[in-house]
N, C-alpha and C positions, 0 to 999 in steps of 0.2 A: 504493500500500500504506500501512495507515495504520500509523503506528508502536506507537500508542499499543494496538491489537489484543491486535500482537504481542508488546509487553512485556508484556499482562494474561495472556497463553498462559504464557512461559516464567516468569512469577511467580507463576501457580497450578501449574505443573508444580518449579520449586523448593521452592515451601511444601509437599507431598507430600513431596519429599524429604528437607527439612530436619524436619519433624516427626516421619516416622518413623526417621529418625535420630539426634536430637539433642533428644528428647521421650518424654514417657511415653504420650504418645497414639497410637494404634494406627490402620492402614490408614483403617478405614472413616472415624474421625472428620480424620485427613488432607484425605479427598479430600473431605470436607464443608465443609471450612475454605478447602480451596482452588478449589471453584466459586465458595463466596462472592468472594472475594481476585478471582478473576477477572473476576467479573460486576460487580464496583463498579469495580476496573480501569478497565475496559470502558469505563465509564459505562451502565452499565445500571440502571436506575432500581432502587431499593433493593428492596422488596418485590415488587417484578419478580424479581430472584434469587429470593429465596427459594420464588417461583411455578416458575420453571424449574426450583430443586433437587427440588422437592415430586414437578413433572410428571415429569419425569425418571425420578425414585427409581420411581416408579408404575408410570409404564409398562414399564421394563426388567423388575421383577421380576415383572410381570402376561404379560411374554411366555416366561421361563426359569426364577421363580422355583420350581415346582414340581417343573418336569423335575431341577434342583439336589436338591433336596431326596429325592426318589424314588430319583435314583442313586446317592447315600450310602446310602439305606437296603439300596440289593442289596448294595453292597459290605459292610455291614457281615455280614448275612445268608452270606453269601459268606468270610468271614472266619471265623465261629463254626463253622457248620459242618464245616469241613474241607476244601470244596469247593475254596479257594486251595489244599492243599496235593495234594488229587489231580491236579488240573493241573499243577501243578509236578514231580510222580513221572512224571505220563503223556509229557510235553513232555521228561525226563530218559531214558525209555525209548526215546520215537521216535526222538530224534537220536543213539543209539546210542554206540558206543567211542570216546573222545576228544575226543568234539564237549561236553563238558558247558558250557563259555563260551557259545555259543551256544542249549544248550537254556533256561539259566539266563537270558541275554537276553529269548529269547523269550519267557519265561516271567515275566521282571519287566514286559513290555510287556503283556502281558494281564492279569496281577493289577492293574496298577496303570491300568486303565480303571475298574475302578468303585470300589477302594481306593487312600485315600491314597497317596503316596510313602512317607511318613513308615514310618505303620503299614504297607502292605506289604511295606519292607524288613526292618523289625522279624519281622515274619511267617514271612516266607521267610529270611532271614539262619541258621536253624537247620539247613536244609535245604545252603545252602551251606559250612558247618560243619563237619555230616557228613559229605558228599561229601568235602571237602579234607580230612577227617582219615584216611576211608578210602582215600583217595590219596596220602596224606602229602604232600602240596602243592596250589599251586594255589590255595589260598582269596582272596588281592588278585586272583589273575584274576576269579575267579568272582563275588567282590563286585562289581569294577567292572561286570562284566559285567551283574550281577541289578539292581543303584544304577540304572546309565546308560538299560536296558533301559526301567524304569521312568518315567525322562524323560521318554522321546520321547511314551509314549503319555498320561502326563500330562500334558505340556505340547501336545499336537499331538490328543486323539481323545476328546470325547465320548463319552459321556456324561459326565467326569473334569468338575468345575467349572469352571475355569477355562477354557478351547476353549468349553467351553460357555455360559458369559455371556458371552465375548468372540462366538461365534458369533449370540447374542441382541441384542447391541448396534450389531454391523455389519448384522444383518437378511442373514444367509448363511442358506442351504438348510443345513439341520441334516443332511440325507443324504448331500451334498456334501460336507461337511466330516468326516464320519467319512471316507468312499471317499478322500479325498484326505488327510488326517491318516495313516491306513490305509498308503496307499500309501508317505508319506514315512517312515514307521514302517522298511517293511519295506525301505525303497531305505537307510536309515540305520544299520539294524542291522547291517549289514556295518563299519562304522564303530567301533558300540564293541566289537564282537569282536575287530576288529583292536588298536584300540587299547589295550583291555584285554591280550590277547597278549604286545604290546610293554612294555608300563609293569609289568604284574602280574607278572613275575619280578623285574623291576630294584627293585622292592619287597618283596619278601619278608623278603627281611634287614631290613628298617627295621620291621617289625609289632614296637611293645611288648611284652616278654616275658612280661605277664599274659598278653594277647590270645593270643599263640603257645601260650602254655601252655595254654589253654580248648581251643585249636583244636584241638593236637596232640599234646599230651602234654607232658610234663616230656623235654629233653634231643631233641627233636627233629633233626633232619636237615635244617638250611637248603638244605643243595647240591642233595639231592635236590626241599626245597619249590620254591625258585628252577625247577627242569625241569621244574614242572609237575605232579610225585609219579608217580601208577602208574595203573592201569587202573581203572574203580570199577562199570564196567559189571555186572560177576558178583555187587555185594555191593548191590546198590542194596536190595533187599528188607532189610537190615539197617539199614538207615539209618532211622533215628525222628525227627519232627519234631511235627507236629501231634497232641495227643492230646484225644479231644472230650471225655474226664472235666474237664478245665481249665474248659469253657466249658458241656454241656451237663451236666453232675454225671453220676454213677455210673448203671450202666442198670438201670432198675428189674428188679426177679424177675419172671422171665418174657417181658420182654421180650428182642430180638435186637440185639445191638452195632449201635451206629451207624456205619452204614459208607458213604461216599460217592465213586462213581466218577467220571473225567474227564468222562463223556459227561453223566452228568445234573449233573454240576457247571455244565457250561458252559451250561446249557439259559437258566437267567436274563438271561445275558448275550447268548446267541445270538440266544433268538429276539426281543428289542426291536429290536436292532443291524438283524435282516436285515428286520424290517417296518419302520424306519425308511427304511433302504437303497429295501425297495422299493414305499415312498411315492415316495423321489425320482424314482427311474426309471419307473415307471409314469405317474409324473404329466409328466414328460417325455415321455413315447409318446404320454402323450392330446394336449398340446399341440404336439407335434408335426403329430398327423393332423387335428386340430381347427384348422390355421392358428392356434393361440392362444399364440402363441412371447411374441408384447411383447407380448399384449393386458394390461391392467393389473387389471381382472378375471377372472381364469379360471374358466369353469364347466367344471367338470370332468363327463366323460362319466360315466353310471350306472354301468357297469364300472367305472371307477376310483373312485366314492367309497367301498367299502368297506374298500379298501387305502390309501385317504388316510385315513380314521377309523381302521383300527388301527394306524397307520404312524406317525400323531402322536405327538411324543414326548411325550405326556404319558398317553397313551392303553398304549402299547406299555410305557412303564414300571410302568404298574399293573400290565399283565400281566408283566413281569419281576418284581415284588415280591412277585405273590400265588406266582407260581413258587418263587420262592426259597425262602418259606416256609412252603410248603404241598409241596411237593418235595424238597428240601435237610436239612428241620428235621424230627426224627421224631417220631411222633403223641405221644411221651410229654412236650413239651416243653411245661412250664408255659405258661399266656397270658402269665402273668405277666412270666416271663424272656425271651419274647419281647417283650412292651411294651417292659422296660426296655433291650434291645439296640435296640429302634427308636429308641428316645426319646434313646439314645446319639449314633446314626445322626442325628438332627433337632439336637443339639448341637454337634454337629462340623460338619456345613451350616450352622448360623448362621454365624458370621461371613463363612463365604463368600456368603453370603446380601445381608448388608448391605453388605456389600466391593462386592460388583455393585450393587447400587441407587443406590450412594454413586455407583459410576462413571457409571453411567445420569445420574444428576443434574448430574455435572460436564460430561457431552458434551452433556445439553441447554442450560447453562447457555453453553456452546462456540457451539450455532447461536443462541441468541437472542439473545445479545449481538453477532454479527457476527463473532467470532474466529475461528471455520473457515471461511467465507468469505475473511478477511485471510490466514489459513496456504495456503487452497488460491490464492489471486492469487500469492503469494510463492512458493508448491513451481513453479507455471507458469512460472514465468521461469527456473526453473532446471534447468542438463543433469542431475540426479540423477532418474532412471525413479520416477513418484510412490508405487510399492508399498514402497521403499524408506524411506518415512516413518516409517509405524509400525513397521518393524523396527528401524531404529536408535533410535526412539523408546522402545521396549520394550527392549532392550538398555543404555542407557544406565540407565534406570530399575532394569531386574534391578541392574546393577552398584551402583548407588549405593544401594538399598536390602535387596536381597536376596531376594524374595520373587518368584518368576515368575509366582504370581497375580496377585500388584499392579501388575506390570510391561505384564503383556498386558492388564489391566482398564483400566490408565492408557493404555497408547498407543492400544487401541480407541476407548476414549472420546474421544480428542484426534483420532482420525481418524474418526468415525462422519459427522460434521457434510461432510467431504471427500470422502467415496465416490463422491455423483453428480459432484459437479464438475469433479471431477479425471477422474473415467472408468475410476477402478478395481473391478475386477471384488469384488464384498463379497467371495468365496469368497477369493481374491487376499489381501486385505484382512486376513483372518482368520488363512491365512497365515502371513504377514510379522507380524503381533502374537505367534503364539503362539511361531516359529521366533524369533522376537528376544529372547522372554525365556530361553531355554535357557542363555546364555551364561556361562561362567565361574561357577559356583558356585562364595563362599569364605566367609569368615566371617560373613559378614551373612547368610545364608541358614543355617535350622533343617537343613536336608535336606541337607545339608554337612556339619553337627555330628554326624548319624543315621549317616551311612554310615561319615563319616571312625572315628566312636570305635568301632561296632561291627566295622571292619575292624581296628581296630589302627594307624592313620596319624596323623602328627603332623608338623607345623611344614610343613618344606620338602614331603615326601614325599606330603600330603595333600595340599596344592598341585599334586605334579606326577602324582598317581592322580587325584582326584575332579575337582577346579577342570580337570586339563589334558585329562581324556575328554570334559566338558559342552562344553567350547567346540571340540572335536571335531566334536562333532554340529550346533552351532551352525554352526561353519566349512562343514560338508555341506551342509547345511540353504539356502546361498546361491545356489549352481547350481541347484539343484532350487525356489526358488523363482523367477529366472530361465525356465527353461524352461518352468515353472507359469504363468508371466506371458506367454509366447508363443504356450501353447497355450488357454490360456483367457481371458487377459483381453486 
């Protein structure tokens, strides 16, 4: 093992951290700074680097940069509309009397696949409001629960950014990685239900008395908020959250209110997701009955090429985009205000944009200098199971930076160069990237700041609500990918 590799690894994985912590320079220019740092490390001829970071930057965002870009724009679409907030009434109805931590879970898990965390808690937080005011308690449960909900499918289920370039840089099956994100989604959300449960009484008495005040009135009833408050089922239809004057202005004369139901809300979102889905599976049947399991070129049979062309996610999200608003958005709705809600949608993808090509360029600048080669000779000689790298790899990064995109974009990239060698399964891979950055959310992280202040939590208490549910599910997150590593890779 050469030494000198490995010091060029852990002092381009420092210079990341120390600059976005301890500097005004932000994620992408980071992990630009620290390919270079590594690749001269290295000894890698000087304008050699700058060839890797170039190639790199290139190719990662020529394989996911658009599908990024695409799935901002549904969510934004999805936002304006109304469409989030009918999902959220319909998901509040089916789970019926007393389950609302749960419907509000499930329900920050699927807003927040094509919207931010950020702004989807923002979003939905109004909704959680109501309910705990028409309950007179309950609201720290039902945050945690709408916050945490959110996580999982941000950090773990594409089309979301970050899964998503991490899924482009390992070279994982994009349908695979939904089905199995998917899966850990829904084996985890038992998780923060409970543990919202537990913690969201033992907090109520600690919400700020502005906060209480918005929530519940002047002079409210802690003892009764602490239990949880009362039944909300019979008032749901009272409850106000989304109003489309805010976003789509006032409806012209003669025109019919904009009104938007669960079913065609989720249509955008459904039907990309199930022609991606069954790209994968389809194209698993063909190469199944074709002998073409390892062949390294697949010709895929006549019958399957038309479900591999609408199944690609690049293919499948145009048809999720024109859905959305051509569907969602009513005929009276200027071009104009729809441009500029796209071109919002394309703003808020940039940096995730260059965040990912930065990473692409740091993990090729990893194989050409030889560094993933030295980390994969160095993980072989050791008893720790090699899927375990980039989990605590991304883990360590979440903590000492903040940022679970950066986190999973950095341990991808540090393990892209290792996937053959080592022998772990990319799908595996992707994993233990995305499950690694969920942990402990606390001050370094914006999405900490979002939930803790629109709950009402401060100092200790936001510590032991938001920081102690995240690593809940991170804590989950360990067995399950364990058993992920037994049955697939």
């Amino acid at each position: 093992m050469d030494a000198r590799l490995i010091l060029a690894l852990l002092l381009g994985i420092a210079t990341i951290v120390f600059l976005v912590l301890r500097t005004r320079l932000d994620a992408f220019i980071a992990l630009l700074i620290a390919a270079l740092v590594t690749g001269l490390v290295a000894g890698q001829e000087m304008l050699g680097v700058v060839d890797s970071v170039t190639t790199g930057f290139g190719n990662t965002l020529a394989s996911i940069g658009i599908v990024i870009g695409l799935g901002v724009a549904v969510g934004k679409i999805l936002e304006v509309s109304g469409a989030a907030d009918a999902l959220a009434r319909a998901f509040l109805r089916g789970f019926g009397k007393g389950r609302e931590p749960w419907a509000m879970s499930t329900v920050g898990s699927l807003v927040s696949v094509p919207v931010f965390c950020d702004s989807g808690f923002v979003i939905m937080n109004p909704l959680a409001r109501s309910i705990a005011r028409v309950k007179r308690g309950g609201y720290v449960t039902l945050c945690l629960a709408l916050g945490c909900g959110m996580t999982l499918t941000h950090h773990m289920v594409p089309p979301t950014p970050g899964p998503l370039a991490v899924t482009g840089l390992l070279g994982a099956d994009l349908g695979a990685v939904i089905l199995t994100g998917g899966i850990f989604t829904i084996i985890l959300l038992p998780v923060v239900v409970f543990y919202a449960r537990w913690m969201g009484p033992k907090l109520e008495s600690q919400v700020v008395p502005e906060v209480a005040a918005e929530v519940y009135g002047e002079n409210h009833d802690v003892k009764i908020a602490e239990n949880g408050g009362e039944d909300v089922a019979s008032h749901l239809d009272a409850i106000k959250t989304y109003r489309s004057e805010d976003y789509l202005g006032e409806t012209p004369a003669g025109r019919k209110p904009h009104r938007i139901n669960a079913a065609l809300g989720s249509l955008p979102l459904l039907v990309p997701l199930l022609l991606i889905v069954a790209n994968t599976v389809t194209s698993a049947i063909d190469k199944s009955a074709t002998g073409q399991i390892n062949a390294e070129e697949y010709a895929a049979s006549d019958w399957v090429k038309p479900l591999l062309f609408l199944g690609n996610p690049v293919v499948a999200l145009i048809i999720g985009i024109i859905l959305a608003v051509y569907v969602l958005l009513p005929r009276w709705t200027p071009r104009k205000k729809t441009h500029a809600w796209l071109a919002q949608a394309a703003e808020s993808a940039g940096l995730i944009l260059l965040i990912t090509g930065a990473g692409g360029g740091f993990g090729q600048v990893l194989r050409d200098s030889g560094v993933g080669d030295a980390l994969a000779e160095a993980i072989a000689g050791m008893a720790l199971p090699a899927f375990l790298i980039p989990f605590l790899i991304a883990s360590m990064v979440r903590i000492a930076q903040g940022s679970g995109t950066v986190a999973m974009i950095t341990a991808a990239s540090v393990t892209a160069p290792l996937v053959d060698s080592l022998g772990v399964s990319p799908l595996i891979a992707v994993m233990a990237c995305v499950c690694g950055s969920m942990v402990f959310s606390y001050f370094n992280d914006s999405y900490f700041w979002v939930v803790t202040r629109f709950t009402g939590l401060t100092g200790t208490a936001a510590l032991k609500g938001w920081s102690g549910i995240t690593t809940a599910v991170w804590l989950g997150s360990i067995p399950l990918l364990f058993l992920a590593n037994l049955l697939i890779g």
